[in-house]
PyMOL commands that place a pseudoatom at each C-alpha (Angstrom):
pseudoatom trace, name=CA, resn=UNK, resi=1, chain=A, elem=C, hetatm=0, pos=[-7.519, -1.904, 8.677]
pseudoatom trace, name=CA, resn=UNK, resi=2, chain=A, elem=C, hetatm=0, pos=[-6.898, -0.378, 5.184]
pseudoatom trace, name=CA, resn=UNK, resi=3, chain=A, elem=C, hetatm=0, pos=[-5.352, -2.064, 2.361]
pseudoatom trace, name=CA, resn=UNK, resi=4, chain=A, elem=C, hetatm=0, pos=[-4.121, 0.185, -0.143]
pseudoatom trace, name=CA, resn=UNK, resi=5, chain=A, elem=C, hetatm=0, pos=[-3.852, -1.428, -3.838]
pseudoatom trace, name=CA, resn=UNK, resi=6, chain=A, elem=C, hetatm=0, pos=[-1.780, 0.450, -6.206]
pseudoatom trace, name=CA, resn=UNK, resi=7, chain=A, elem=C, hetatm=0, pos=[-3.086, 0.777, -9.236]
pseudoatom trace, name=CA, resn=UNK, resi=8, chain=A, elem=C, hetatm=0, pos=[-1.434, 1.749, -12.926]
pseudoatom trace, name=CA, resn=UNK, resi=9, chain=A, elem=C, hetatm=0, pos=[-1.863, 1.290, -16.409]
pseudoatom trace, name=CA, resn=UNK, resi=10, chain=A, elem=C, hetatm=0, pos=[-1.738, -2.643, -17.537]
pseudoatom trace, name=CA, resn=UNK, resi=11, chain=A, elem=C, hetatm=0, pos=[-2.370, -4.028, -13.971]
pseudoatom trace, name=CA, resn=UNK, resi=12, chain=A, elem=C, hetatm=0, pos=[-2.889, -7.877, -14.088]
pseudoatom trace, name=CA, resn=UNK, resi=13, chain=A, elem=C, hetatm=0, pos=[-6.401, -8.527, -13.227]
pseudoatom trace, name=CA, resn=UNK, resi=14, chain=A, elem=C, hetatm=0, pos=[-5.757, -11.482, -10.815]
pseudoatom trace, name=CA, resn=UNK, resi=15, chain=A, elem=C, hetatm=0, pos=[-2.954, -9.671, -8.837]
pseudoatom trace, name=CA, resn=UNK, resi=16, chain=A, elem=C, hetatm=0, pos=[-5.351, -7.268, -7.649]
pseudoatom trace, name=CA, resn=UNK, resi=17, chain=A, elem=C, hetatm=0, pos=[-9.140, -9.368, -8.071]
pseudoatom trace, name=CA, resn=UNK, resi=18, chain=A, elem=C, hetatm=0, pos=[-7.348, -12.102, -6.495]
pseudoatom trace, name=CA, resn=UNK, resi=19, chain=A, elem=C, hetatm=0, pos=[-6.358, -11.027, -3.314]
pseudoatom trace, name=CA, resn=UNK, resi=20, chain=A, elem=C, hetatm=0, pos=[-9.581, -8.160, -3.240]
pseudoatom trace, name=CA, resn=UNK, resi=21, chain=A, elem=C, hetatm=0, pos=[-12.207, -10.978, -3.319]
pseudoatom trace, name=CA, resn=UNK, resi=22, chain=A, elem=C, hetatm=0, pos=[-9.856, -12.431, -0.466]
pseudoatom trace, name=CA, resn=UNK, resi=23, chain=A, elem=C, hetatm=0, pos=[-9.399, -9.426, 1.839]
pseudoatom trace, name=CA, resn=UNK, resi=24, chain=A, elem=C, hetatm=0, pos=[-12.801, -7.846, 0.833]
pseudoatom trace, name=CA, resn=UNK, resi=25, chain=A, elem=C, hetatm=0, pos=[-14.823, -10.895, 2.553]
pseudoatom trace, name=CA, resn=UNK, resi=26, chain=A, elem=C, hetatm=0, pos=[-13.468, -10.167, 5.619]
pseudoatom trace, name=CA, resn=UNK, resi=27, chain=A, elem=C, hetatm=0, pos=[-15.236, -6.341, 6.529]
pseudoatom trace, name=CA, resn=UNK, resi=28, chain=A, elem=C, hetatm=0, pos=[-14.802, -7.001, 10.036]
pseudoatom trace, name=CA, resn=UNK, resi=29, chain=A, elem=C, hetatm=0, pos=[-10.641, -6.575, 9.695]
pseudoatom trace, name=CA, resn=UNK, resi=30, chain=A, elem=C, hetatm=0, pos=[-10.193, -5.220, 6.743]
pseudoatom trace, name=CA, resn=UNK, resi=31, chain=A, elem=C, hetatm=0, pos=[-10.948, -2.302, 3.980]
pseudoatom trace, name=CA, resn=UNK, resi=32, chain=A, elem=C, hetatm=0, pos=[-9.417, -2.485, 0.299]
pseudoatom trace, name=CA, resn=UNK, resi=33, chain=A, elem=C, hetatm=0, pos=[-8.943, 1.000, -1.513]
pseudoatom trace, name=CA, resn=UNK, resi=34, chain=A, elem=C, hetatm=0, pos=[-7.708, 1.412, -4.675]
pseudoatom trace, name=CA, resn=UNK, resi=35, chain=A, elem=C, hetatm=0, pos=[-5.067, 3.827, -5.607]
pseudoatom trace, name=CA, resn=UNK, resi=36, chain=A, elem=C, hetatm=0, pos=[-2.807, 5.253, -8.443]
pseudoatom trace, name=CA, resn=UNK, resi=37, chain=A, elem=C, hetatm=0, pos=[-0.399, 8.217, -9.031]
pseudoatom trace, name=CA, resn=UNK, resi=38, chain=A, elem=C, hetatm=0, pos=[-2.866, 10.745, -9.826]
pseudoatom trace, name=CA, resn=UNK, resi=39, chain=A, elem=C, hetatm=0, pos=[-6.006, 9.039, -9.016]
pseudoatom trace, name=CA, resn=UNK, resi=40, chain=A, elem=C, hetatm=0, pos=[-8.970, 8.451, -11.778]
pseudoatom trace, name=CA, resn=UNK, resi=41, chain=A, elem=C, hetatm=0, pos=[-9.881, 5.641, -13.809]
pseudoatom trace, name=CA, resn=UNK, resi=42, chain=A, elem=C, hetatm=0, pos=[-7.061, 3.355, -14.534]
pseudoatom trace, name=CA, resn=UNK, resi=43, chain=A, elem=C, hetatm=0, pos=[-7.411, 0.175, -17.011]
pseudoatom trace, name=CA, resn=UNK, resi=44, chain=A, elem=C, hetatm=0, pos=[-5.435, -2.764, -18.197]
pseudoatom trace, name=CA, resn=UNK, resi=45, chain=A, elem=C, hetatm=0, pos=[-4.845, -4.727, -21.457]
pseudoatom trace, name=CA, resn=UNK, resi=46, chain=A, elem=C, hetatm=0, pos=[-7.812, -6.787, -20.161]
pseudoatom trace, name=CA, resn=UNK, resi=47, chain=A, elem=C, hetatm=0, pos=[-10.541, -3.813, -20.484]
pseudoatom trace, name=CA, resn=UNK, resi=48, chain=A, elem=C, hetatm=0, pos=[-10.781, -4.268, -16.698]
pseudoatom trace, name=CA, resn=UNK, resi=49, chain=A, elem=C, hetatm=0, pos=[-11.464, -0.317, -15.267]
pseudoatom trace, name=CA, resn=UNK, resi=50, chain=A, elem=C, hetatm=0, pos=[-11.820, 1.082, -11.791]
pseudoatom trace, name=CA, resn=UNK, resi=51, chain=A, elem=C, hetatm=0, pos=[-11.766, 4.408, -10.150]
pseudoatom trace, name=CA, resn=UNK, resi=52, chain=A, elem=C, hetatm=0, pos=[-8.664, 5.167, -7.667]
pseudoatom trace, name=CA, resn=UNK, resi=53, chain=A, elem=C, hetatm=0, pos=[-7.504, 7.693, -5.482]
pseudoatom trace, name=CA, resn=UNK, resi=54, chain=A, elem=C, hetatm=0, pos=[-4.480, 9.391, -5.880]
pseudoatom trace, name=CA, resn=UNK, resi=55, chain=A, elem=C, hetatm=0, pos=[-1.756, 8.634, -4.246]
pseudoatom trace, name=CA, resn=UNK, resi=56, chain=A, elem=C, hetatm=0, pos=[-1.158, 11.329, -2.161]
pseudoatom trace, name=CA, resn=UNK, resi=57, chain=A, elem=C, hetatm=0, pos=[-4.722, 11.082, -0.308]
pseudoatom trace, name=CA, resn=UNK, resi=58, chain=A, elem=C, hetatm=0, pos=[-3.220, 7.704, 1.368]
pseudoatom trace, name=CA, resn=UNK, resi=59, chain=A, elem=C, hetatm=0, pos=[-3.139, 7.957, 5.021]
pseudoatom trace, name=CA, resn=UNK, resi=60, chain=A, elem=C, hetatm=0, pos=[0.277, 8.077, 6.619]
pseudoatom trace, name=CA, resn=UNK, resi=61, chain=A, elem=C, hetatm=0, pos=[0.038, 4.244, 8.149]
pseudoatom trace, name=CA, resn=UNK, resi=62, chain=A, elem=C, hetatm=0, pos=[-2.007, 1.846, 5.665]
pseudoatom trace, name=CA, resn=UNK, resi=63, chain=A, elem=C, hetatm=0, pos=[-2.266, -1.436, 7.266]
pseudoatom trace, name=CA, resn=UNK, resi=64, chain=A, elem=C, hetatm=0, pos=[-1.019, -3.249, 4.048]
pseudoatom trace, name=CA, resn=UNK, resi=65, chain=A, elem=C, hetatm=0, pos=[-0.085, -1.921, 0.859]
pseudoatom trace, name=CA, resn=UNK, resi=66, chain=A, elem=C, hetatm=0, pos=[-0.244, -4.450, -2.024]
pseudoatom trace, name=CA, resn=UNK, resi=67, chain=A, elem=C, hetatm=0, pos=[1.732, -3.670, -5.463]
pseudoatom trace, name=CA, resn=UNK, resi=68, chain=A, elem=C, hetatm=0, pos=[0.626, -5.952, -8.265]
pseudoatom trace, name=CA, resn=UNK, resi=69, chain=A, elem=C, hetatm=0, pos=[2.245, -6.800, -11.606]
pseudoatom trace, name=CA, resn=UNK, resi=70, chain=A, elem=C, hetatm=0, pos=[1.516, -7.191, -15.475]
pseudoatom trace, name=CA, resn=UNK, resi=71, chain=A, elem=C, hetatm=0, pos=[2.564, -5.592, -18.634]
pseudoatom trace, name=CA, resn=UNK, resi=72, chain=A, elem=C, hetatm=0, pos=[2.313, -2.120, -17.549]
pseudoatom trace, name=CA, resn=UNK, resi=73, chain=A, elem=C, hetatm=0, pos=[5.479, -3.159, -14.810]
pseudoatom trace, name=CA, resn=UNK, resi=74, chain=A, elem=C, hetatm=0, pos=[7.994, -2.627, -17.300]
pseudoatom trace, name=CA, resn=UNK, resi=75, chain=A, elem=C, hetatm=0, pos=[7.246, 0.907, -18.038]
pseudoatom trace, name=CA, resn=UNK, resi=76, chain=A, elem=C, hetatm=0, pos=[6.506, 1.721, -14.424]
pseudoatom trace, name=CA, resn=UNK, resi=77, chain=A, elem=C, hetatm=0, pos=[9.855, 0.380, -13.456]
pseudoatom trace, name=CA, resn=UNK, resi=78, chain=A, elem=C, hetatm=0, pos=[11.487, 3.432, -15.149]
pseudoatom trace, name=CA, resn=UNK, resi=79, chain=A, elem=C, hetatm=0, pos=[8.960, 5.942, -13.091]
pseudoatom trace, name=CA, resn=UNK, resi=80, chain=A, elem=C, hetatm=0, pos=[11.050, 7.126, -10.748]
pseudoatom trace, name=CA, resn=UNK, resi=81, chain=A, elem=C, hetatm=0, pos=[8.090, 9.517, -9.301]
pseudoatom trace, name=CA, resn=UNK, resi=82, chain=A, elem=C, hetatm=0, pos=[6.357, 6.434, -8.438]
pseudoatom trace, name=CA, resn=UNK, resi=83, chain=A, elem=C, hetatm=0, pos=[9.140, 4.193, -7.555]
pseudoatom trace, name=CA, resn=UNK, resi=84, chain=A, elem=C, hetatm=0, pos=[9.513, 7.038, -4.670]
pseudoatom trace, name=CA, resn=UNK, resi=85, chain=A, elem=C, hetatm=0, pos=[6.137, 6.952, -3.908]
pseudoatom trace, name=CA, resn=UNK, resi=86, chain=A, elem=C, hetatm=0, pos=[6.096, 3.073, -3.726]
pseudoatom trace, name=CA, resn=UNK, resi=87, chain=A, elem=C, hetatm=0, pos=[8.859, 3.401, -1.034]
pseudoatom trace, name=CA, resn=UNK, resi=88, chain=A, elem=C, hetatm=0, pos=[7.513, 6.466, 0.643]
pseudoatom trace, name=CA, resn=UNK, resi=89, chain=A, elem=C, hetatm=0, pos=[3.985, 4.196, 1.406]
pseudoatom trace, name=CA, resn=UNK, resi=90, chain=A, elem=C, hetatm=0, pos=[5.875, 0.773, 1.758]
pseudoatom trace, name=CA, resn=UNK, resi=91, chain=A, elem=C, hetatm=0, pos=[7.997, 2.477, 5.008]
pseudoatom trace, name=CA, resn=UNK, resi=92, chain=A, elem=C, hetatm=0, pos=[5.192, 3.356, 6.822]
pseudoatom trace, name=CA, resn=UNK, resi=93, chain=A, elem=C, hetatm=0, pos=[3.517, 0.210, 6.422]
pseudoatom trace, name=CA, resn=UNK, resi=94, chain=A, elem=C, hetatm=0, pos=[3.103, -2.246, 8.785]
pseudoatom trace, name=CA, resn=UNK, resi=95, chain=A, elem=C, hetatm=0, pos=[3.260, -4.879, 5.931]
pseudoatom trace, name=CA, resn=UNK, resi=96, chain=A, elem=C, hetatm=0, pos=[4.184, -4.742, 1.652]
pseudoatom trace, name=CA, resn=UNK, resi=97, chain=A, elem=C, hetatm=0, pos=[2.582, -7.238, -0.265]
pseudoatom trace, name=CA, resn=UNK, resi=98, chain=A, elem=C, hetatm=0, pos=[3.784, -7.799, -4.035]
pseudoatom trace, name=CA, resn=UNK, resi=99, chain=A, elem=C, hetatm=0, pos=[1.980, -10.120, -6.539]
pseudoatom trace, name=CA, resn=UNK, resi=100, chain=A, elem=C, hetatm=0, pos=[3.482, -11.638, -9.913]
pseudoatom trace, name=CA, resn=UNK, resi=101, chain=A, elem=C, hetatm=0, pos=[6.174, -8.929, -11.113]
pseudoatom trace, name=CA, resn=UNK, resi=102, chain=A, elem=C, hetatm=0, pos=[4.842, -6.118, -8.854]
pseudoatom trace, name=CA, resn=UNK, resi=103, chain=A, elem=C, hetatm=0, pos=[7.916, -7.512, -6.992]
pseudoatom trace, name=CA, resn=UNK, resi=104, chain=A, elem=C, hetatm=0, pos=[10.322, -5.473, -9.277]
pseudoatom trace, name=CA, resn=UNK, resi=105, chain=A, elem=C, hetatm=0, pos=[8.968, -2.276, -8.620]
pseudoatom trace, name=CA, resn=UNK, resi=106, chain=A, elem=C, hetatm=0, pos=[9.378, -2.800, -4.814]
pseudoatom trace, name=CA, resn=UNK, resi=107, chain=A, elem=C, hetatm=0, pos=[13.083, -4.293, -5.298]
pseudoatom trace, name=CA, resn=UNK, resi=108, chain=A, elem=C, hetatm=0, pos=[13.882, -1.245, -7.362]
pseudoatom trace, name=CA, resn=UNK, resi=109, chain=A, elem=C, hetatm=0, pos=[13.374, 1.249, -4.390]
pseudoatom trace, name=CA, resn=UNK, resi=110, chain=A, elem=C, hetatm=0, pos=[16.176, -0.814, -2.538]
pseudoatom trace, name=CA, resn=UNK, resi=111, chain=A, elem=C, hetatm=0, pos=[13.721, -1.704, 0.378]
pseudoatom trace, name=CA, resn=UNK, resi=112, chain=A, elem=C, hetatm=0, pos=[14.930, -5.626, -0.385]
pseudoatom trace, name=CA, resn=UNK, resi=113, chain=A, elem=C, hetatm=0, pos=[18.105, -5.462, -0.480]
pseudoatom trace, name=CA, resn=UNK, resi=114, chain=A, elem=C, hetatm=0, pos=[19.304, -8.386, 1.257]
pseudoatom trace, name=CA, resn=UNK, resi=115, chain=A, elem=C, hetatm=0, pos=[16.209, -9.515, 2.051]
pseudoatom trace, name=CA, resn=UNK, resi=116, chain=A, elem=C, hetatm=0, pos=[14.185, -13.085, 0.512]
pseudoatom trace, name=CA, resn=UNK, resi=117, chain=A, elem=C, hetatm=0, pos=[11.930, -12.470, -2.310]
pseudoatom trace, name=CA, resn=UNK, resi=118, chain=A, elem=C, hetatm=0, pos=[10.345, -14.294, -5.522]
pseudoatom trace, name=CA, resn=UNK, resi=119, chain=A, elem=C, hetatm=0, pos=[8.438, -13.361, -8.601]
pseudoatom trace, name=CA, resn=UNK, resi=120, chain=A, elem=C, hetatm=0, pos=[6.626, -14.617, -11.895]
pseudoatom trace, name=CA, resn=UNK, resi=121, chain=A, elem=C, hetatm=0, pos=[8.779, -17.669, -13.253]
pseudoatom trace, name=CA, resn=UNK, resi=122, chain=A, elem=C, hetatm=0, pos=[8.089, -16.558, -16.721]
pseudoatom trace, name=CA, resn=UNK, resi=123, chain=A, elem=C, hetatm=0, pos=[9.327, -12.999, -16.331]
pseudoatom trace, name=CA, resn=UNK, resi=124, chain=A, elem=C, hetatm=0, pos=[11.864, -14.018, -13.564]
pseudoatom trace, name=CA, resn=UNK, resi=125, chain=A, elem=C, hetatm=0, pos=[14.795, -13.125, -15.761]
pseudoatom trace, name=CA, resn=UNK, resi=126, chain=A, elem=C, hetatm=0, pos=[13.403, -9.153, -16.072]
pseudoatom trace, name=CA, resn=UNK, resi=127, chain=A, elem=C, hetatm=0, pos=[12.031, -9.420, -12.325]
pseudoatom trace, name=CA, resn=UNK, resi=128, chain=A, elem=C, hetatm=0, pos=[15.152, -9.876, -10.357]
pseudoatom trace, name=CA, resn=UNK, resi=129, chain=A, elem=C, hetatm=0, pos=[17.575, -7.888, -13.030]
pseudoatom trace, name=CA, resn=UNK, resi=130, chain=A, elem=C, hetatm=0, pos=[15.509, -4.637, -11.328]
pseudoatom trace, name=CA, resn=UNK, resi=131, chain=A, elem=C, hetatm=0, pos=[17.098, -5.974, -7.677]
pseudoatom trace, name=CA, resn=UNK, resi=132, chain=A, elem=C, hetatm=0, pos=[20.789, -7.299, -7.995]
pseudoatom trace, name=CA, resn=UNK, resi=133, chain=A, elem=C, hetatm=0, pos=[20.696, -7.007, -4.399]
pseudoatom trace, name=CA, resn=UNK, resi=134, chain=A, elem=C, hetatm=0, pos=[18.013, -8.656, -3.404]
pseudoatom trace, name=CA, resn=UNK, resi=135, chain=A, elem=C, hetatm=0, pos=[18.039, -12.852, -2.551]
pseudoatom trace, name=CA, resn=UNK, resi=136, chain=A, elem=C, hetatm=0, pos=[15.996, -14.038, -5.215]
pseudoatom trace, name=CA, resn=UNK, resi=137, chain=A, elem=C, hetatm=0, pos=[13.953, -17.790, -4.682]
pseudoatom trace, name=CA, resn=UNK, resi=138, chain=A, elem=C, hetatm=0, pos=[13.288, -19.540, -7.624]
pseudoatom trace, name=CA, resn=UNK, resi=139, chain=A, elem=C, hetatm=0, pos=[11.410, -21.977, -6.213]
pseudoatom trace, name=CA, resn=UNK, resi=140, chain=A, elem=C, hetatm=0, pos=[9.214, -20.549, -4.124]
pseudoatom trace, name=CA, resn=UNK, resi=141, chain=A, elem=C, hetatm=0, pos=[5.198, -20.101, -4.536]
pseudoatom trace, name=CA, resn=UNK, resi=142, chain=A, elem=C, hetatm=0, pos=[5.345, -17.005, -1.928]
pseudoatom trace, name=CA, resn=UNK, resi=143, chain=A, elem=C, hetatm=0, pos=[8.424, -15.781, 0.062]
pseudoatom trace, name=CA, resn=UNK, resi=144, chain=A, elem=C, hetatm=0, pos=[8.287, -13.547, 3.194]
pseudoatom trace, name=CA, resn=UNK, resi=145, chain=A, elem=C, hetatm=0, pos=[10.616, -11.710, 4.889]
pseudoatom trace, name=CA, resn=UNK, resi=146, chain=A, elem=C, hetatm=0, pos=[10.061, -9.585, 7.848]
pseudoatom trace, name=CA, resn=UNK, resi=147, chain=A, elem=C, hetatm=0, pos=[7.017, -7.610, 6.773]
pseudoatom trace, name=CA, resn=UNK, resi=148, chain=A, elem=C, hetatm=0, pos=[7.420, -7.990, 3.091]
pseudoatom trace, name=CA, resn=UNK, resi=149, chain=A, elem=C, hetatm=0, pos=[5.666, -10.675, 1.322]
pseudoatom trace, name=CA, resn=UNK, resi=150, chain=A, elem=C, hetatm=0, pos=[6.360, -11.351, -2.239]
pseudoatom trace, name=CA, resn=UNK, resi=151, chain=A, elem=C, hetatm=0, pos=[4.581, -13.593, -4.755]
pseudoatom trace, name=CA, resn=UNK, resi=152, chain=A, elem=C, hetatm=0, pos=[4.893, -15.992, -7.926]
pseudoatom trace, name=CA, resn=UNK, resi=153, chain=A, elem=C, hetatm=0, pos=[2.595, -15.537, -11.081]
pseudoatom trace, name=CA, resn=UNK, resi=154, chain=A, elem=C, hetatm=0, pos=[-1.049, -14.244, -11.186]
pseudoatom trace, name=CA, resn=UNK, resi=155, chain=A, elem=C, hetatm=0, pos=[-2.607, -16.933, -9.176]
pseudoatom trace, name=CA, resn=UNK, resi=156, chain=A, elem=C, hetatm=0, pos=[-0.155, -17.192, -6.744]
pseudoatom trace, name=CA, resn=UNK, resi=157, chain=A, elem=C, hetatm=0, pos=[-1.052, -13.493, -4.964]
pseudoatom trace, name=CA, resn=UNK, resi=158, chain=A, elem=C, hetatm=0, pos=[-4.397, -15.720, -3.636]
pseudoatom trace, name=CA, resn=UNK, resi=159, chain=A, elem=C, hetatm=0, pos=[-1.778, -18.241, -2.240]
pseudoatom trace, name=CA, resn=UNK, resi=160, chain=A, elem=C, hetatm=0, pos=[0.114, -15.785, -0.509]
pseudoatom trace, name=CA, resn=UNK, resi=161, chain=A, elem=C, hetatm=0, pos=[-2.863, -13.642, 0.495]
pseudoatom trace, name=CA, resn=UNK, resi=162, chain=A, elem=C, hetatm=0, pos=[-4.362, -17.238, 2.306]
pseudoatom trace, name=CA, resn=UNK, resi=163, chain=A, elem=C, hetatm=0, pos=[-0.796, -17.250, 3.640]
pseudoatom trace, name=CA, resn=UNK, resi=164, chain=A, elem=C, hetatm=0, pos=[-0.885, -14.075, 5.263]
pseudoatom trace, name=CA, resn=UNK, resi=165, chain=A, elem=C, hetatm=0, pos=[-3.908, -14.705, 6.726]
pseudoatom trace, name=CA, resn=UNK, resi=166, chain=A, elem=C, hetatm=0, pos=[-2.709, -17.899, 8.220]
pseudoatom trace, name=CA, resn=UNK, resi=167, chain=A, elem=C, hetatm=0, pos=[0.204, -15.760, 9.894]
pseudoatom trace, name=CA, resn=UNK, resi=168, chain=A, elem=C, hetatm=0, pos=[-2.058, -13.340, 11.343]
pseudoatom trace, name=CA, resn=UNK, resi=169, chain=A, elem=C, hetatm=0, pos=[-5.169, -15.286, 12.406]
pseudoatom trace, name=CA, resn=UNK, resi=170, chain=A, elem=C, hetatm=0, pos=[-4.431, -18.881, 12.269]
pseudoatom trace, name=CA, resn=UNK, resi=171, chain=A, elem=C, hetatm=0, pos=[-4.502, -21.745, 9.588]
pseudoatom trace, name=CA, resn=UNK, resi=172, chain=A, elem=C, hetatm=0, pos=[-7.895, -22.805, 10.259]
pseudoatom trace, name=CA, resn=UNK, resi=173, chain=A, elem=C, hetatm=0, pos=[-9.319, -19.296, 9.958]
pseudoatom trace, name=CA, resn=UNK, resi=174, chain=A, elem=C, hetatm=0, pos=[-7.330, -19.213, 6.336]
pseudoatom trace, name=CA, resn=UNK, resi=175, chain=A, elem=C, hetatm=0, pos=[-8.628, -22.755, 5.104]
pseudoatom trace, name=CA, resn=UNK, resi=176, chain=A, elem=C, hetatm=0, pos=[-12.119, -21.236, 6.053]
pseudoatom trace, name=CA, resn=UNK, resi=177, chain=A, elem=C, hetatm=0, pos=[-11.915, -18.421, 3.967]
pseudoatom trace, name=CA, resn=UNK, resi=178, chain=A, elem=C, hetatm=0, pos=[-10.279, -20.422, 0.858]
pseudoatom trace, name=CA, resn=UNK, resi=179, chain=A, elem=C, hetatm=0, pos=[-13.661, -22.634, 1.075]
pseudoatom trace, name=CA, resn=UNK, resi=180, chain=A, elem=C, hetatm=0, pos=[-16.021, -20.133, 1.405]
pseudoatom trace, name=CA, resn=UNK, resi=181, chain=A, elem=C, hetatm=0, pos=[-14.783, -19.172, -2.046]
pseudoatom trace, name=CA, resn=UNK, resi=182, chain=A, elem=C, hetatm=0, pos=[-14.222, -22.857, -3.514]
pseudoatom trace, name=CA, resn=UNK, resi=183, chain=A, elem=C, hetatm=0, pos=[-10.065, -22.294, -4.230]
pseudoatom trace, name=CA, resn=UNK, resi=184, chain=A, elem=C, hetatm=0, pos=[-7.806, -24.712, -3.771]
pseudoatom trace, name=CA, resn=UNK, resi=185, chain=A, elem=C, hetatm=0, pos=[-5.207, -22.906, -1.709]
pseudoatom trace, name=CA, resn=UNK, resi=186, chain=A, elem=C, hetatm=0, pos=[-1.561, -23.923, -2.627]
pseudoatom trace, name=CA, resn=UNK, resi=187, chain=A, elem=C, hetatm=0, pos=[-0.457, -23.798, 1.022]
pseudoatom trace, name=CA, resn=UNK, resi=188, chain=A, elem=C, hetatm=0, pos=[3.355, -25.052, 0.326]
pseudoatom trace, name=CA, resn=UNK, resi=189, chain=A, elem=C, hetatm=0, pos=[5.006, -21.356, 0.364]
pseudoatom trace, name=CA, resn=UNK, resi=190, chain=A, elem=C, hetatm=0, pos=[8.329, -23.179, -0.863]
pseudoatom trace, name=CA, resn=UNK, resi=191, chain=A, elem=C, hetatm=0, pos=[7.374, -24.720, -3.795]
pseudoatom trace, name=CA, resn=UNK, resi=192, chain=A, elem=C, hetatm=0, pos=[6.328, -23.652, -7.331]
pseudoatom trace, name=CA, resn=UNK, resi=193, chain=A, elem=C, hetatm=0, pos=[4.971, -25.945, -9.227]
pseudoatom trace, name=CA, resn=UNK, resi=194, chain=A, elem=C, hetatm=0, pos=[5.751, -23.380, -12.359]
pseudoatom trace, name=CA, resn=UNK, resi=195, chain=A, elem=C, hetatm=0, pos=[9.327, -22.395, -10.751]
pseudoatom trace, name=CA, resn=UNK, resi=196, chain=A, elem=C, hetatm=0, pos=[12.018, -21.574, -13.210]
pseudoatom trace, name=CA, resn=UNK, resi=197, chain=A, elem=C, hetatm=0, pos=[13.613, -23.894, -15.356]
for i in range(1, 197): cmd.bond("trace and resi %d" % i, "trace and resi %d" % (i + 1))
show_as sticks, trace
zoom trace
């Protein structure tokens, strides 16, 4: 089953390394692909570069399509072209997956309004003023509601990516996984031990 990262210009590196190492291991259910708006080599404030595929190659039903955060957030935010695009993909998912303040480009194509999310503590402020709508958590590590998961800072996308493995295939299978590469899963979904002050 695919999952489609979305890539753009000042990506955090965990949000998308995190969760890829996670997924990745697992080639028997499932098959990362890296995307942006026009495809190409897209890098962050990090140096970190990778080829994508545009957009508009995705396939009509990705299995999960994960939206990261960093820097490059607050001028994609204003990208109407892409917020489209992220809403486009995220309807015919069968699941939306947001790390760190990838969660404000998802609230800001409506799709949760009314619906449970989180983000970054440190940029929570900016985060949830792109949502009005939406029920923000400020404690919470990871948040899920119906088939949209959303996620704290950096690290916290390898929490919620253990999570929604636990959801799918069982806690055990999870815990496995989070061994094989020595990380101390945060399992409480409810708690942030950096939560907003």
């Amino acid at each position: 089953m695919e999952i489609a990262f979305l890539l753009f210009d000042d990506y955090e590196t965990l949000d998308v390394y995190g969760p890829a190492e996670i997924f990745g291991r697992l080639v028997d259910f499932y098959s990362p692909k890296f995307y942006s708006m026009e495809g190409g080599i897209v890098k962050n404030r990090h140096g970190v570069s990778v080829m994508t595929e545009s957009l508009k190659t995705i396939g009509n039903h990705p299995f999960i399509f994960l939206i990261p955060g960093g820097m490059g957030t607050r001028k994609e935010v204003d990208n109407s072209l892409l917020i489209n695009k992220i809403k486009e993909i995220s309807l015919n998912s069968n699941f939306v997956l947001t790390v760190c303040t990838g969660s404000a480009l998802l609230a800001k194509t409506g799709l949760l309004d009314g619906k449970q999310a989180t983000s970054n503590k440190r940029a929570f402020s900016w985060a949830s003023s792109n949502g009005p709508e939406v029920i923000w958590d400020k404690e919470a590590r990871w948040k899920v509601d119906g088939k949209f998961y959303t996620s704290s800072g950096v690290s916290a996308g390898m929490d919620m990516s253990l999570g929604f493995l636990a959801d799918r295939h069982g806690l055990e299978f999870a815990k496995k996984v989070a061994t094989e590469i020595e990380y101390n899963w945060i399992e409480d979904k409810d708690y942030d031990t950096f939560k907003a002050k």
